[in-house]
N, CA, C and O atoms as a GROMACS GRO file, in nm:
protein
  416
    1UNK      N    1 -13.524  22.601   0.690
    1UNK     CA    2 -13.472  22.646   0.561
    1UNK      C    3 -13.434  22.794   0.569
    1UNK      O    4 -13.324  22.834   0.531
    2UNK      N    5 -13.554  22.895   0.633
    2UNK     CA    6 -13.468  23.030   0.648
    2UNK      C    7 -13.339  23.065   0.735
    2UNK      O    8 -13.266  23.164   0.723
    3UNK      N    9 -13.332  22.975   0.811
    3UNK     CA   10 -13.147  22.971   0.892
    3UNK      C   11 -13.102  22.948   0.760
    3UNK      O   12 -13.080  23.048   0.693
    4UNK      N   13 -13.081  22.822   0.702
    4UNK     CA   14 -12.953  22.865   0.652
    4UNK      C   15 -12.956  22.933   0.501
    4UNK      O   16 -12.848  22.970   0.455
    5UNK      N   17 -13.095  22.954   0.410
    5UNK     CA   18 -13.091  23.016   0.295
    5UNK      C   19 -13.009  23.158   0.290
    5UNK      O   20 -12.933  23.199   0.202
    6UNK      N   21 -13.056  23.232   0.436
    6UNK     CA   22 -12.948  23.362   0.430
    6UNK      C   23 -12.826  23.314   0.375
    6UNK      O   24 -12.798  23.368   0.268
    7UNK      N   25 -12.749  23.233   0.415
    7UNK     CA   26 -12.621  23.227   0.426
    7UNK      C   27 -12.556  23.188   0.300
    7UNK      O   28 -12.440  23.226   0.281
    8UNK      N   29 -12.622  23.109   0.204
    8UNK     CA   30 -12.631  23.041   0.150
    8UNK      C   31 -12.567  23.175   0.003
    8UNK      O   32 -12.651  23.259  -0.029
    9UNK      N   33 -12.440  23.180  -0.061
    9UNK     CA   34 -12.365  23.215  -0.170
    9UNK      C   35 -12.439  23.292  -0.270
    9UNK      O   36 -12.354  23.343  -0.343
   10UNK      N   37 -12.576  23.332  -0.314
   10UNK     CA   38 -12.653  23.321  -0.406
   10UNK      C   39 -12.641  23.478  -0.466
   10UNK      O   40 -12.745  23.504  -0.525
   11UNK      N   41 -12.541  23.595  -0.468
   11UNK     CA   42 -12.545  23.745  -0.548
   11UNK      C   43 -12.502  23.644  -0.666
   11UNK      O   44 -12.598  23.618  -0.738
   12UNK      N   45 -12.427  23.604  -0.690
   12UNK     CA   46 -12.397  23.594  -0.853
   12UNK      C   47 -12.474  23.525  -0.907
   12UNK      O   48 -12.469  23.544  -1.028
   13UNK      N   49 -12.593  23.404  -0.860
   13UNK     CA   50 -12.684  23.380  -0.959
   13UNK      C   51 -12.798  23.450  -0.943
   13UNK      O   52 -12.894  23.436  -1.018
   14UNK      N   53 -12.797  23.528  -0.845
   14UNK     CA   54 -12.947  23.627  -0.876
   14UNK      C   55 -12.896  23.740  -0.938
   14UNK      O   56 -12.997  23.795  -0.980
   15UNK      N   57 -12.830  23.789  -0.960
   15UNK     CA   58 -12.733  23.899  -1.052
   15UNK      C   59 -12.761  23.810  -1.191
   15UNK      O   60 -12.806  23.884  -1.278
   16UNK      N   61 -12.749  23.706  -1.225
   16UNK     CA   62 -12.739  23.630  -1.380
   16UNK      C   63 -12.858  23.614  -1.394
   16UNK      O   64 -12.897  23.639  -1.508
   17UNK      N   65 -12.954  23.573  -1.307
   17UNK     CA   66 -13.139  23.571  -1.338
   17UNK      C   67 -13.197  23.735  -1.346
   17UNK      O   68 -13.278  23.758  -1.436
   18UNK      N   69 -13.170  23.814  -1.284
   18UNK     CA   70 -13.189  23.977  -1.292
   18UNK      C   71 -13.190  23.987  -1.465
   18UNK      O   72 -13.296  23.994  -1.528
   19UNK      N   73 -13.064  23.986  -1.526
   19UNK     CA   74 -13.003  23.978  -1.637
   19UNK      C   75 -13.084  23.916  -1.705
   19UNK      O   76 -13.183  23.976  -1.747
   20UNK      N   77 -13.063  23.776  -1.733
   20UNK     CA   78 -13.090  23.662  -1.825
   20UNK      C   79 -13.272  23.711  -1.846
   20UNK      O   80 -13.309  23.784  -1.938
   21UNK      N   81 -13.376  23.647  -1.730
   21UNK     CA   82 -13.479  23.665  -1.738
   21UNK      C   83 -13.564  23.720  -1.786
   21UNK      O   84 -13.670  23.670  -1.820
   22UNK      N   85 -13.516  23.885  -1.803
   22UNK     CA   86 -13.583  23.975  -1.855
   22UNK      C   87 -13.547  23.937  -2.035
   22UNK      O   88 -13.634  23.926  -2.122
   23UNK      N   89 -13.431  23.927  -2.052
   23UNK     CA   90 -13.351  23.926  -2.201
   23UNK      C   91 -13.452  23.713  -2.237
   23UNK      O   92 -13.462  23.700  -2.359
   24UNK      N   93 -13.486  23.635  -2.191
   24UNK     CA   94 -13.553  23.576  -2.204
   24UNK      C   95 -13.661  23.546  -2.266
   24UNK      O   96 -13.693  23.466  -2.354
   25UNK      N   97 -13.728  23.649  -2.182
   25UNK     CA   98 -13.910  23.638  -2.168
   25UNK      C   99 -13.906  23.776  -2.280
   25UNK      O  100 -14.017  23.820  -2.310
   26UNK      N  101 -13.845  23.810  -2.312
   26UNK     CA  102 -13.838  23.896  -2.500
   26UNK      C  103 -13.810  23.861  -2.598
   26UNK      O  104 -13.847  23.922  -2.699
   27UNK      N  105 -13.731  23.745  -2.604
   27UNK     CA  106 -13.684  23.645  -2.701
   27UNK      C  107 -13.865  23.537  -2.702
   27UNK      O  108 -13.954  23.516  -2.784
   28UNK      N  109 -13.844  23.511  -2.607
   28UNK     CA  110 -14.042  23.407  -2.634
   28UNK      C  111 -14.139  23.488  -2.688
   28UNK      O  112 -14.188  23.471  -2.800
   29UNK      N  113 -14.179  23.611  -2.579
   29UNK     CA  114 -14.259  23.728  -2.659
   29UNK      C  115 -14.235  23.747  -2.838
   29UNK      O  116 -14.324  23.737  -2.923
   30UNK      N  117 -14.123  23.770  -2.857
   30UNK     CA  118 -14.113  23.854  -2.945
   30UNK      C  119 -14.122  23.784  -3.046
   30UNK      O  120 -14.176  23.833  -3.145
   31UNK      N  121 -14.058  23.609  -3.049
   31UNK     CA  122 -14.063  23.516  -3.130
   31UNK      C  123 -14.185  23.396  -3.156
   31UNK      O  124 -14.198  23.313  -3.247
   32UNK      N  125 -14.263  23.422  -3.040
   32UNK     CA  126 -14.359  23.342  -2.996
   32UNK      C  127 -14.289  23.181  -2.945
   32UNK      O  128 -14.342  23.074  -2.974
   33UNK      N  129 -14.203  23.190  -2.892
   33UNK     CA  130 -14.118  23.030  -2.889
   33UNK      C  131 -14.201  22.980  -2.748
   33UNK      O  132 -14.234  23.033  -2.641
   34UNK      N  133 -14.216  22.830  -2.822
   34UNK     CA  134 -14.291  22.725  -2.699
   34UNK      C  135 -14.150  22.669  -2.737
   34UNK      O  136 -14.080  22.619  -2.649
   35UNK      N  137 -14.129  22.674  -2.802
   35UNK     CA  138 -13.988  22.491  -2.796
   35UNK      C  139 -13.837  22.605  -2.710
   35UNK      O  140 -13.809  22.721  -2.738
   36UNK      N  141 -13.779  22.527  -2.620
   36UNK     CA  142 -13.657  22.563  -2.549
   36UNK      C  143 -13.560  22.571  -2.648
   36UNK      O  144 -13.483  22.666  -2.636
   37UNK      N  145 -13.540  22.482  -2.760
   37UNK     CA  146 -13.399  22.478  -2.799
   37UNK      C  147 -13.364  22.655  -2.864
   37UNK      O  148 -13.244  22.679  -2.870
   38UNK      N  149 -13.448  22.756  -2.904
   38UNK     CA  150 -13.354  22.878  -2.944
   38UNK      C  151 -13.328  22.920  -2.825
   38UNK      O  152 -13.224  22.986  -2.818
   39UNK      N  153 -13.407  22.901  -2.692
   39UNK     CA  154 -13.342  22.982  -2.607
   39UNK      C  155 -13.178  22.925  -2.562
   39UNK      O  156 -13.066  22.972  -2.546
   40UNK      N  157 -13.243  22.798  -2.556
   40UNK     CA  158 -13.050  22.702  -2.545
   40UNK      C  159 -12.962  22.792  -2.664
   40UNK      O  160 -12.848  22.833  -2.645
   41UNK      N  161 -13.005  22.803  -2.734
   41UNK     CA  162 -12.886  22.834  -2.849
   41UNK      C  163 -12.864  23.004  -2.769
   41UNK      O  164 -12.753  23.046  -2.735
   42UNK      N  165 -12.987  23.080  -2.751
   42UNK     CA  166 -12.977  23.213  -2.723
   42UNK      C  167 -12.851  23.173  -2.570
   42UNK      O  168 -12.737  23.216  -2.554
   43UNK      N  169 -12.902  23.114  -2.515
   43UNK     CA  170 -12.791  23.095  -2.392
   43UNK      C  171 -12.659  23.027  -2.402
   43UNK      O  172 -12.578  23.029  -2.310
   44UNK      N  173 -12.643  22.977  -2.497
   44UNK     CA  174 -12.540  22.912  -2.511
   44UNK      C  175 -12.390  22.998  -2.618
   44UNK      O  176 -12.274  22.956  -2.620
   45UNK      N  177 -12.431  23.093  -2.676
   45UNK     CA  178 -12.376  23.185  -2.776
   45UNK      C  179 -12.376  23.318  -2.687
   45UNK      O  180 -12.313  23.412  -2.735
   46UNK      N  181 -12.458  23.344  -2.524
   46UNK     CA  182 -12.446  23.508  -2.496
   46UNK      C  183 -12.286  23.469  -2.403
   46UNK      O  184 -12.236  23.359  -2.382
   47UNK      N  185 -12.242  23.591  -2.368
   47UNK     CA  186 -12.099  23.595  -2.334
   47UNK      C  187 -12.185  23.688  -2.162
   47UNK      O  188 -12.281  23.764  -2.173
   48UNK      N  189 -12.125  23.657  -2.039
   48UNK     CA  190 -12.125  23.654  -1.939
   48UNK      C  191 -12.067  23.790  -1.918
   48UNK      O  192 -12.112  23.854  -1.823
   49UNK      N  193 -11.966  23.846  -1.999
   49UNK     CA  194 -11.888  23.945  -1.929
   49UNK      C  195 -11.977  24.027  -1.874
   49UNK      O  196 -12.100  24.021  -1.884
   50UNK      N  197 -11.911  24.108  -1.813
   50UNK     CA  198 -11.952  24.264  -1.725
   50UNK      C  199 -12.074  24.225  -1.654
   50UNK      O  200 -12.116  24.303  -1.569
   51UNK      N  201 -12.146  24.101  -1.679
   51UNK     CA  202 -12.264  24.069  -1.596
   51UNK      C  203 -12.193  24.033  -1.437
   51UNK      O  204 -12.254  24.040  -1.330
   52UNK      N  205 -12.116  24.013  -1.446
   52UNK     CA  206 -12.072  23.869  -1.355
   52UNK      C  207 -11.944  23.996  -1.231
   52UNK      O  208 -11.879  24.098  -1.255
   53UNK      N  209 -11.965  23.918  -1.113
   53UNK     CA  210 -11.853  24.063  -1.049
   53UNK      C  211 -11.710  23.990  -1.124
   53UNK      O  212 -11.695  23.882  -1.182
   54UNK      N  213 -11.623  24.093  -1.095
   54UNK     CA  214 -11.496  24.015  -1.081
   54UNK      C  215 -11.456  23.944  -0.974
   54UNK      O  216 -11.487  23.959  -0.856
   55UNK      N  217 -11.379  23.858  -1.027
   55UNK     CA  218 -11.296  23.730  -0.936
   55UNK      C  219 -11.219  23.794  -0.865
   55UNK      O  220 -11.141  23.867  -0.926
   56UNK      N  221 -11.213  23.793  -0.747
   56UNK     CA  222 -11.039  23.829  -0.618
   56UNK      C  223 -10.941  23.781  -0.684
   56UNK      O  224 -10.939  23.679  -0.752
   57UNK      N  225 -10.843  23.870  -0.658
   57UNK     CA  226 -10.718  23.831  -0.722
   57UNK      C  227 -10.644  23.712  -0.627
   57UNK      O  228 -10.653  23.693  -0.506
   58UNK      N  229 -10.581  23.654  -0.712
   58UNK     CA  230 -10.472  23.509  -0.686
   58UNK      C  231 -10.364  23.571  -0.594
   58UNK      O  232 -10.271  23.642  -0.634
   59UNK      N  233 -10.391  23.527  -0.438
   59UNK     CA  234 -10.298  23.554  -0.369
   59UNK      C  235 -10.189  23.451  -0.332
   59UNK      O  236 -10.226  23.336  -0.311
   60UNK      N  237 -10.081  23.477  -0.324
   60UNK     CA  238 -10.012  23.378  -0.353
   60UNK      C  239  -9.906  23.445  -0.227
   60UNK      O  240  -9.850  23.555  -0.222
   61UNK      N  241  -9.904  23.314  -0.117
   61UNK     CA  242  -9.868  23.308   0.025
   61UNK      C  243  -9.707  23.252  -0.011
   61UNK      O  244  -9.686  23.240  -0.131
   62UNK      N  245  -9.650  23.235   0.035
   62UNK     CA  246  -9.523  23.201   0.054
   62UNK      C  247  -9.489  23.089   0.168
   62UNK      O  248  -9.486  23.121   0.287
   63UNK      N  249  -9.466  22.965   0.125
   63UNK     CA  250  -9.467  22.835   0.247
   63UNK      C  251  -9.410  22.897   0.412
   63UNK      O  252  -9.300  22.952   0.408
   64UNK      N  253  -9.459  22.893   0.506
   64UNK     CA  254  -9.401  22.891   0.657
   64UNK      C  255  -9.439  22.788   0.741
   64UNK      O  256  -9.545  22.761   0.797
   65UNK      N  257  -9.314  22.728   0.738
   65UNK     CA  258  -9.330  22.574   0.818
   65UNK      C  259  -9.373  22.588   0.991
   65UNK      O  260  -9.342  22.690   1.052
   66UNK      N  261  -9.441  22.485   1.054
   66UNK     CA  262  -9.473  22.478   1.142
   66UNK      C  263  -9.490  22.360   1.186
   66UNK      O  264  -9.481  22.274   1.099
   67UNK      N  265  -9.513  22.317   1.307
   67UNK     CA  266  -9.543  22.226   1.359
   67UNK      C  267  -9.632  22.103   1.275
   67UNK      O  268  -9.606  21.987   1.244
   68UNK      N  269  -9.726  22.174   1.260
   68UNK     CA  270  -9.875  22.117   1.207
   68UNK      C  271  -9.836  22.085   1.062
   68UNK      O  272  -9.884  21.980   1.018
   69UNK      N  273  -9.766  22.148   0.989
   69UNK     CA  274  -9.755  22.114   0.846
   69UNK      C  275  -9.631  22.028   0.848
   69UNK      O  276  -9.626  21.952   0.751
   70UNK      N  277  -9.530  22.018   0.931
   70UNK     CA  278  -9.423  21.928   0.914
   70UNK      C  279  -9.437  21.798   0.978
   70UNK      O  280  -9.353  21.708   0.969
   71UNK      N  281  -9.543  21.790   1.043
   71UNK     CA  282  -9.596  21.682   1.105
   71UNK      C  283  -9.654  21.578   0.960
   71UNK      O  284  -9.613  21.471   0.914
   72UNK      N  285  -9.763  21.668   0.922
   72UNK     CA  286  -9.832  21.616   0.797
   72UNK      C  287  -9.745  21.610   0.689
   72UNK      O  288  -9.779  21.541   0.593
   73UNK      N  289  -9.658  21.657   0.687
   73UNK     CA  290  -9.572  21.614   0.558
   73UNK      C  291  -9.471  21.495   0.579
   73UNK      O  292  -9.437  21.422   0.486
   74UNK      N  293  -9.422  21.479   0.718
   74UNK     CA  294  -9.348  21.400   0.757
   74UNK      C  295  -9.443  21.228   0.718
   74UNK      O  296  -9.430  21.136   0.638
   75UNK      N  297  -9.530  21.261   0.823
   75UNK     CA  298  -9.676  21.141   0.804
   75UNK      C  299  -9.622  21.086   0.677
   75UNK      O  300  -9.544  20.997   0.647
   76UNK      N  301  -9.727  21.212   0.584
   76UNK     CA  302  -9.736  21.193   0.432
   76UNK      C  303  -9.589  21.115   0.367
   76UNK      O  304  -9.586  20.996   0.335
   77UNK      N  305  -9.522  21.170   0.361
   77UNK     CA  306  -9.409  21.124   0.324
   77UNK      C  307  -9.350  20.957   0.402
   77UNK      O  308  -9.288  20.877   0.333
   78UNK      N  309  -9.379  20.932   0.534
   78UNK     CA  310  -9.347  20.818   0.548
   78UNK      C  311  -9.438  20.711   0.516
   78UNK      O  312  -9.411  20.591   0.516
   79UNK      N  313  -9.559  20.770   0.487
   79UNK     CA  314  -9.673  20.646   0.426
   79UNK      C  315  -9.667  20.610   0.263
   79UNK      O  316  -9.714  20.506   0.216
   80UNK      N  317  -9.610  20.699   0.194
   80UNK     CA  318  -9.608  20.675   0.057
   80UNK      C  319  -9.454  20.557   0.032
   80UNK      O  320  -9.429  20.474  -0.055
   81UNK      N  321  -9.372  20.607   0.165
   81UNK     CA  322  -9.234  20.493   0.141
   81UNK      C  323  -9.292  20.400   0.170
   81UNK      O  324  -9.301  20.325   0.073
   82UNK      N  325  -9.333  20.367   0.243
   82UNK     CA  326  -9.363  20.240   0.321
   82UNK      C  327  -9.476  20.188   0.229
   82UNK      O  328  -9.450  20.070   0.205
   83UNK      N  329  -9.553  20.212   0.188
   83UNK     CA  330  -9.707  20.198   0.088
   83UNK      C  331  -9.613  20.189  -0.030
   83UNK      O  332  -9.654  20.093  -0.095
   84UNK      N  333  -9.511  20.240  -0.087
   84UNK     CA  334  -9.474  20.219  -0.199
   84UNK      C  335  -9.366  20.080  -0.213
   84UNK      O  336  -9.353  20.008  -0.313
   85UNK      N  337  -9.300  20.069  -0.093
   85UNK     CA  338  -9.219  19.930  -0.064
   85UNK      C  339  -9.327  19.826  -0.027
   85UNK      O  340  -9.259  19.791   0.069
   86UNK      N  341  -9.429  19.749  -0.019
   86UNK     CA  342  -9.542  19.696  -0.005
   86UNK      C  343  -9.512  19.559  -0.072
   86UNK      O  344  -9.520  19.449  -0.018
   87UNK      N  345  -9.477  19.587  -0.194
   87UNK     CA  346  -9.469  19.497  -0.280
   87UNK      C  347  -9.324  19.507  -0.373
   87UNK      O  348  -9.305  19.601  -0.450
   88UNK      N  349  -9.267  19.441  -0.363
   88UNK     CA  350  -9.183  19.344  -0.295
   88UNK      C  351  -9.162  19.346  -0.115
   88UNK      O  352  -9.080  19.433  -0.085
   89UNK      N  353  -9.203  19.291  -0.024
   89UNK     CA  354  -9.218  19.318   0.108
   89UNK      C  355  -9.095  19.368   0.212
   89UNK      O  356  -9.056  19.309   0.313
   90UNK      N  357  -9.050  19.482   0.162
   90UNK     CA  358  -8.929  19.521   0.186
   90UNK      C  359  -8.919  19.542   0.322
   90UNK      O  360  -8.806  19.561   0.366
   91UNK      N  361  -9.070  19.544   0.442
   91UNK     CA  362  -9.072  19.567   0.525
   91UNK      C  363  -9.111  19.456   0.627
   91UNK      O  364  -9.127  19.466   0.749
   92UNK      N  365  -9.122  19.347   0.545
   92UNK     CA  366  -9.152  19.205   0.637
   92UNK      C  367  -9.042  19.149   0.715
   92UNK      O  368  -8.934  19.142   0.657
   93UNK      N  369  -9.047  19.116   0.810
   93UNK     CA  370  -9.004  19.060   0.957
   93UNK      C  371  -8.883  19.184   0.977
   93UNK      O  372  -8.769  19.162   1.018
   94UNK      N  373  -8.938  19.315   0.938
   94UNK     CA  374  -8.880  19.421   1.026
   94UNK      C  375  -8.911  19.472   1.146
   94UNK      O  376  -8.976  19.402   1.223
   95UNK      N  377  -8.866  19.613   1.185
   95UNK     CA  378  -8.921  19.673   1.350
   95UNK      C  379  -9.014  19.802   1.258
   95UNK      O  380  -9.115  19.854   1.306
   96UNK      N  381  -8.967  19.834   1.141
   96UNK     CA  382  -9.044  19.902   1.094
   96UNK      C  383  -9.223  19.924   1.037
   96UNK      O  384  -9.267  19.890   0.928
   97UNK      N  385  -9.307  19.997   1.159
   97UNK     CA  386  -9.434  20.018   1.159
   97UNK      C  387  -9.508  20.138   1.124
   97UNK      O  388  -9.524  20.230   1.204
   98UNK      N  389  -9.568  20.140   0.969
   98UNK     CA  390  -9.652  20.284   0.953
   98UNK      C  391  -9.730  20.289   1.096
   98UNK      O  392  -9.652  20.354   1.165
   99UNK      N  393  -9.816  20.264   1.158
   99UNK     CA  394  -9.900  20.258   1.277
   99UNK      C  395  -9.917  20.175   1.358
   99UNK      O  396  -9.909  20.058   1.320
  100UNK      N  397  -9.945  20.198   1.489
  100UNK     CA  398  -9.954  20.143   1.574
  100UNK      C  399 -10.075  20.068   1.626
  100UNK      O  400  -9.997  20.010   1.702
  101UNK      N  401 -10.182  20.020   1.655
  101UNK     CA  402 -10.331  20.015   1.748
  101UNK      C  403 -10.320  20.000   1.864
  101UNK      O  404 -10.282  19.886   1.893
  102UNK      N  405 -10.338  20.066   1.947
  102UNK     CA  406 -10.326  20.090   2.115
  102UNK      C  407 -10.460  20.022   2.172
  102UNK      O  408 -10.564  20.042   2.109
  103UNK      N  409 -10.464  19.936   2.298
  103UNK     CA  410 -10.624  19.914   2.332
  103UNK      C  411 -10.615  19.988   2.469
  103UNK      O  412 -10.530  19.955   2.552
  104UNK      N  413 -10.675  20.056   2.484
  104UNK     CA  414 -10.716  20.097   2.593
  104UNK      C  415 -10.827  20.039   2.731
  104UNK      O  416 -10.846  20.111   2.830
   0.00000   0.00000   0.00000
């Protein structure tokens, strides 16, 4: 478990328990609350901002074709014709084959 807990995403919810926890356990103190539902309401009505980091901005790449992606689009694109002609059997007693099975 300690391999991979390091690794493991967890500043933004220990940043929101830092926060929350303390603002919590003052709301029970202060109110004497055994029952959960005001804290649901207390959590459900607080607003997240400025707690939380900001999001990375939306980078937005520009398509560059290659091998690897025109392959997969080609694929893609000839399985949806062929998968979409299916029915009515537009492809029965043709030469035309989505795939092959090879035995080795």
């Amino acid at each position: 478990v300690l391999s991979w807990k390091s690794k493991l995403p967890l500043q933004t919810i220990m940043r929101l328990l830092q926060v929350l926890v303390p603002q919590v356990e003052k709301i029970c103190i202060d109110k004497g609350l055994t029952d959960e539902s005001e804290i649901l309401k207390f959590l459900q009505h607080g607003t997240l901002v400025g707690l939380l980091p900001v999001p990375h901005p939306i980078l937005i790449r520009k398509y560059q074709a290659n091998e690897g992606t025109a392959l997969w689009f080609r694929t893609y694109m000839w399985g949806l014709i062929y998968l979409r002609n299916v029915d009515p059997p537009v492809w029965y007693d043709t030469d035309v084959k989505l795939f092959e099975i090879q035995r080795i």
